[in-house]
N, C-alpha and C positions, 0 to 999 in steps of 0.2 A: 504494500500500500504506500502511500505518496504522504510525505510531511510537505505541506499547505501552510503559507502564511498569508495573511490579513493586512495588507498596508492601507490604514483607513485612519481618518481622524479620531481623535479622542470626544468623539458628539453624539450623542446616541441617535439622533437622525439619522448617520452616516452607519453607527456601531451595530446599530440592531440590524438593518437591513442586511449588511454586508457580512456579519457576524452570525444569525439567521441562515446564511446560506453555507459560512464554516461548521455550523452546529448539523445539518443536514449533510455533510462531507463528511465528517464525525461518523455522523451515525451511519454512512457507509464504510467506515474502517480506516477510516484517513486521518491520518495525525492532521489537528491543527494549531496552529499558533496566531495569535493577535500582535502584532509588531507596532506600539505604539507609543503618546506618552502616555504619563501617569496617570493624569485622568481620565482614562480609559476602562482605569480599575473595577471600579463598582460593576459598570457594566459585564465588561468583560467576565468579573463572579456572579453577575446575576445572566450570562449566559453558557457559565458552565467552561471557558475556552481559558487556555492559558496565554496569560499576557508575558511580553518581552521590552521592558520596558526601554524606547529611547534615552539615550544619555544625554538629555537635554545639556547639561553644564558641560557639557566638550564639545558642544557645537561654534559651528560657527555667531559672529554677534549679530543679532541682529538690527537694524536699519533702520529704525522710522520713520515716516515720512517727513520731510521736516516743516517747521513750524510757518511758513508761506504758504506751503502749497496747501497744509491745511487748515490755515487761516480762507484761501479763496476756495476753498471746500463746502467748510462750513456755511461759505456767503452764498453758496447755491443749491445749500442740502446735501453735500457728497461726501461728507466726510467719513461714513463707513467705509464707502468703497475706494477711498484711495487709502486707508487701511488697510482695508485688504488685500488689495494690489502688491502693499508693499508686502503682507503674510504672504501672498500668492509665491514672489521672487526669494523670501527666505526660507518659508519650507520647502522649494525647489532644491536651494543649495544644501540644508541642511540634510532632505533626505539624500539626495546622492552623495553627502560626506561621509553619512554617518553610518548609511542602511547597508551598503552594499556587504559589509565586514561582519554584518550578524545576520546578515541572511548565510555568508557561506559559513559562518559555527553552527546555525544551526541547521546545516547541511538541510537547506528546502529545494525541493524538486518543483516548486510551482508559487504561483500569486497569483492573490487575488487582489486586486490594484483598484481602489472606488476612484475614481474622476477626477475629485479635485486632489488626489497626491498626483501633479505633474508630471512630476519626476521615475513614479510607481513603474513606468514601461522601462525606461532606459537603462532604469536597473537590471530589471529584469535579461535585458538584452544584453547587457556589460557579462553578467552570470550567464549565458547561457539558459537559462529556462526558461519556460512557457510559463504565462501567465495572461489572465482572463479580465476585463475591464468589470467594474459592477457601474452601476449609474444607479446611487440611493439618492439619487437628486434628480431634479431636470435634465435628461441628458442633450447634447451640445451640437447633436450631430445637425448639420447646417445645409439649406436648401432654400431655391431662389425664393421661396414663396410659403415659407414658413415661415414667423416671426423670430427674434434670437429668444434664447431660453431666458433674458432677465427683465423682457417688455412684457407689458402689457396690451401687447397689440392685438386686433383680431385676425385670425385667416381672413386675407383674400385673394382672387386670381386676378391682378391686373398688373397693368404696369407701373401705376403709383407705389402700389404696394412690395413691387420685389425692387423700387427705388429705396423704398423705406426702409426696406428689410437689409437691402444689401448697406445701408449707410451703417446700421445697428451694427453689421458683421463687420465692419472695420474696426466701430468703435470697439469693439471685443478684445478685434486681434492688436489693438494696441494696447489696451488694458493687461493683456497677459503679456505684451509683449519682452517686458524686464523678463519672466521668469523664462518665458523661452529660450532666451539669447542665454542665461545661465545654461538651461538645460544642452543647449546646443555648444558651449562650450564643453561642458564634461564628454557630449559624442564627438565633437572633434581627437579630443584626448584620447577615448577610449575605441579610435577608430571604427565609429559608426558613423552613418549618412543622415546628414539634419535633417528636424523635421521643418518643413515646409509652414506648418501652421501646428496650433495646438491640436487640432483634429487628430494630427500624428501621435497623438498621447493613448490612441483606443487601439489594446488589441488585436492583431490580424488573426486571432483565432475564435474569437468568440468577445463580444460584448450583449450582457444583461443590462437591459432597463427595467427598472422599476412600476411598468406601467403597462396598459393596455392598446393594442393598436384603436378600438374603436371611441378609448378619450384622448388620446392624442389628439393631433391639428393632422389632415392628410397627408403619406408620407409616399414618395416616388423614387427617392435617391437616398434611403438605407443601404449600408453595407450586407452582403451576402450574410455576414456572418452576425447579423442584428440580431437579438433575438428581446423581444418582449418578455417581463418576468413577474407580471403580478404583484401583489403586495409581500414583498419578500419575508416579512418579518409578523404578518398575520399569525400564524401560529406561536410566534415567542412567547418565553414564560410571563406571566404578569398576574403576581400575585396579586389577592385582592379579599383577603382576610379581614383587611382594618379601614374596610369600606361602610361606610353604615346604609347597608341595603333596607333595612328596615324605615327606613327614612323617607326612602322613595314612597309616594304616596298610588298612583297607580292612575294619574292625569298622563296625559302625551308629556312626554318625557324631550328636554331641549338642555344637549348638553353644548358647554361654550366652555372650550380650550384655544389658546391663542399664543402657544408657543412660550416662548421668554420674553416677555414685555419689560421694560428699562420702569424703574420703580416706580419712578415720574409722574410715567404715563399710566401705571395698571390700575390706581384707583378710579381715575376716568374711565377710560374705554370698559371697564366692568361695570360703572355704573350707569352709564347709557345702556349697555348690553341687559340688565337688574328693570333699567327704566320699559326699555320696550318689550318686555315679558310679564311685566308686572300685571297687568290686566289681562291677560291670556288665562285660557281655561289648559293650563301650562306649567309642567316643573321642571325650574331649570338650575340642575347641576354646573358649576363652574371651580374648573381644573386653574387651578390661579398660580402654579410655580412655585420655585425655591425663592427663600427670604432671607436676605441678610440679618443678623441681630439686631442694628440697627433701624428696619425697615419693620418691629413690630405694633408701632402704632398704626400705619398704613393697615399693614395686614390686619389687624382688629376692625378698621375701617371696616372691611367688606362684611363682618360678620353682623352691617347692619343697612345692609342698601334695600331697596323697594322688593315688595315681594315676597322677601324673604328667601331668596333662593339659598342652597344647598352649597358651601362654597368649602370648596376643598386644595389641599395645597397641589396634591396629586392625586389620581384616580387612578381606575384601572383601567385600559383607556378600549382594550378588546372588548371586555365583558360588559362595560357601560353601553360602547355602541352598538351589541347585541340587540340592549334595549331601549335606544334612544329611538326618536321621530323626527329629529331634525339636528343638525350638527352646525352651530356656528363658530370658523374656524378661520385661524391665520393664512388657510390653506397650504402649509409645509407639505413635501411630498408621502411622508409616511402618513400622516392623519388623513390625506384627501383620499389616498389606495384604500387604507383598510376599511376609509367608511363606505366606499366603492365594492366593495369586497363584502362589505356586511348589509349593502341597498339601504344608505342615509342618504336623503339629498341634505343639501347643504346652503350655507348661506357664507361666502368669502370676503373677509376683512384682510388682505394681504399689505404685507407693510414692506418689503423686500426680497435681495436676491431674486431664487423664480419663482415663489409666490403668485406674483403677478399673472404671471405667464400662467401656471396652474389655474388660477382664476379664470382667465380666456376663459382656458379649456372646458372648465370647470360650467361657466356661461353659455360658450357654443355649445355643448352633449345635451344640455338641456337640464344635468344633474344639481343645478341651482342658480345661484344668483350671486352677482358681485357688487361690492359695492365700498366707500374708502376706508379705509383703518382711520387718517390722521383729520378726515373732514367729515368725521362721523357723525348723525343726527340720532336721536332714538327713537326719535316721531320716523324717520325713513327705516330704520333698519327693523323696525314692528310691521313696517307696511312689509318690507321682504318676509318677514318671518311667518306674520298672516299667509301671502300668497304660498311658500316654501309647503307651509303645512296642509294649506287647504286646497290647492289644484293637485291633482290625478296625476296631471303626465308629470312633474318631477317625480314621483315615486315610481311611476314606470317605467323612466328612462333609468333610475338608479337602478332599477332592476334589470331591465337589458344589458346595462357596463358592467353590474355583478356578475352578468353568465358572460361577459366579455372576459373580466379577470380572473375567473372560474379558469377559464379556458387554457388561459396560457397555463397551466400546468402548477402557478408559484414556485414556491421554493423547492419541492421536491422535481421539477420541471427543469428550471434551471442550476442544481445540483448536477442534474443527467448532463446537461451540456458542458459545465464545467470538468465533468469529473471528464467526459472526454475528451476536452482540450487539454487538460493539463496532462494526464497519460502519454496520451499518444502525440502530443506537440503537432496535431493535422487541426487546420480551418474547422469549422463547424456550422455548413449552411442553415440557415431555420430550415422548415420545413416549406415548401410551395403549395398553396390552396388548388 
């Protein structure tokens, strides 16, 4: 059998999906290993997988952006992302310093490489082994007439739109541009051929997405070896012992989860979300996050907004949407699949990253409605929640995309395809209808 490593962020977004599908490796007989940092940890023992932790303090130093550029950042709202432009270019260099010397102790015969480690292929290539793309995110793969994976734009087929589109895909390839130039310095060195564009980061044996081809945006110019993966991380364990189910009263159930909200902002945006449910014949649970010490007056806050809803720091988030009627959500990729997966339509507050772009999608399938995180009403976001609940076809359509994601097989579907790319080091075409 084959020792399998994990090169995936330390984020349970990223952890559970990609980790989900080592745990399914596993339990066909294959060593696996999580290659990450520290904060990885919890996760990685609440999926059973042994972690290898990077040696963050030998790394290289990292960079900041410096204080101009994100001064005129700030002045136009972008100062996450040229943050993380600059994360983009130093976990580049950090993985190919650091990684390539503990993948060969721990003598791996394969990766599993999620998206945004850049660098995950090169390595891989530098070694000699095969290794498999995951996409626990929006994946990136680019076409005239698809929007980029971090807009909010709609599909369409004209020529305004593949104008639009192809402007997006510039502003992309310069965005990543610092880490690529890294990454293509280490293949000069290690006598490999640059990549052309970050596209050159997926795979030639197999890349899994996260998703379904019928919520997707229409696709023409997938790679052979694309394959759709369902909610990877649906079955993962998720305890839920110290849930108070007894609580649930047995009204149409509206759970509201919205990711990691900045402390700032989460007593607002919950209490608009408290306001427009407040008069519904409606209970609604709210998934509210980790709390600093400092942050526990806020957090008492909620324990008294309109309504009275159900307000918890964490849930369980499978077993809840079991039993939920309507989901309003940041729309991140793991929450939108499994409520897909379990037929919630949905109502999307996307506040960044692909968010957005999930949203689209999320709006065209017909699976919900979107509407803004930062220009929020609760008078509007009641009128979406009304309609969510009470028209037919969003629950029909969630119901069609669920035998959509049914379909691609999930994690035990894309296990198969990994485990024989990484074996046998051959392509792995999907299947042809």
């Amino acid at each position: 059998m084959a020792h399998v490593a994990i090169l995936c962020p330390a984020a349970g977004g990223h952890l559970f999906p990609t980790g989900s599908l080592g745990c399914e490796l596993r339990r066909r007989g294959h060593e696996v290993t999580i290659v990450a940092r520290s904060g990885a940890a919890p996760i990685a023992e609440q999926l059973g997988l042994p972690l290898c932790e990077l040696p963050e303090e030998d790394g290289p130093e990292f960079r900041p952006p410096t204080r101009a550029s994100l001064a005129v950042a700030r002045l136009f709202g972008f100062a996450p992302y040229v943050g993380l432009r600059a994360r983009f270019r130093y976990n580049a260099e950090f993985y190919l310093e650091m990684v390539p010397a503990l993948l060969r102790d721990l003598r791996v015969d394969g990766v599993l490489v999620d998206q945004t480690i850049l660098a995950g292929g090169t390595i891989a290539e530098q070694l000699g082994i095969p290794y498999v793309s995951v996409c626990s995110a929006m994946h990136w793969n680019r076409e005239a007439e698809v929007p980029p994976h971090f807009t909010d734009w709609s599909y369409a087929q004209n020529s305004w739109a593949r104008a639009r589109n192809a402007m997006g895909y510039a502003a992309w390839d310069h965005y990543v541009q610092p880490a690529l130039k890294i990454i293509n310095r280490y293949r000069t060195s290690w006598k490999l051929p640059p990549l052309p564009s970050v596209e050159g980061i997926y795979s030639p044996l197999a890349e899994i997405a996260q998703t379904c081809a019928e919520f997707d945006f229409p696709r023409r110019e997938l790679p052979e070896t694309f394959h759709y993966g369902g909610a990877l991380a649906a079955d993962r364990p998720c305890p839920n012992d110290d849930f108070p189910w007894d609580q649930l009263d047995g009204r149409p159930l509206i759970y509201a989860s919205l990711g990691t909200v900045s402390s700032n902002r989460r007593h607002e945006i919950f209490r608009k979300i408290a306001v427009a449910c407040a008069d519904l014949d409606a209970q609604l649970v709210i998934s509210a996050g980790s709390w600093e010490e400092d942050e526990k007056v806020t957090r008492h806050d909620l324990s008294e907004l309109p309504g009275n809803p159900l307000v918890m720091d964490f849930v369980p988030q499978i077993a809840l949407l079991k039993k939920a009627d309507l989901l309003i959500t940041h729309a991140g990729q793991n929450t939108v699949v499994e409520a897909l997966t379990l037929a919630v339509p949905m109502v999307a507050l996307p506040r960044g990253a692909d968010q957005p772009a999930l949203a689209a999608r999320l709006e065209r399938s017909g699976a919900g409605l979107r509407t803004s995180f930062f220009h929020l009403s609760a008078r509007h976001l009641k009128q979406l929640v009304q309609r969510a609940l009470s028209e037919e076809s969003y629950r029909e359509k969630v119901r069609s995309l669920q035998q959509g994601m049914i379909a691609t097989g999930g994690v035990q579907r894309a296990a198969e395809i990994a485990e024989r790319a990484l074996t046998t080091g051959q392509p792995q075409p999907r299947d042809k209808e």
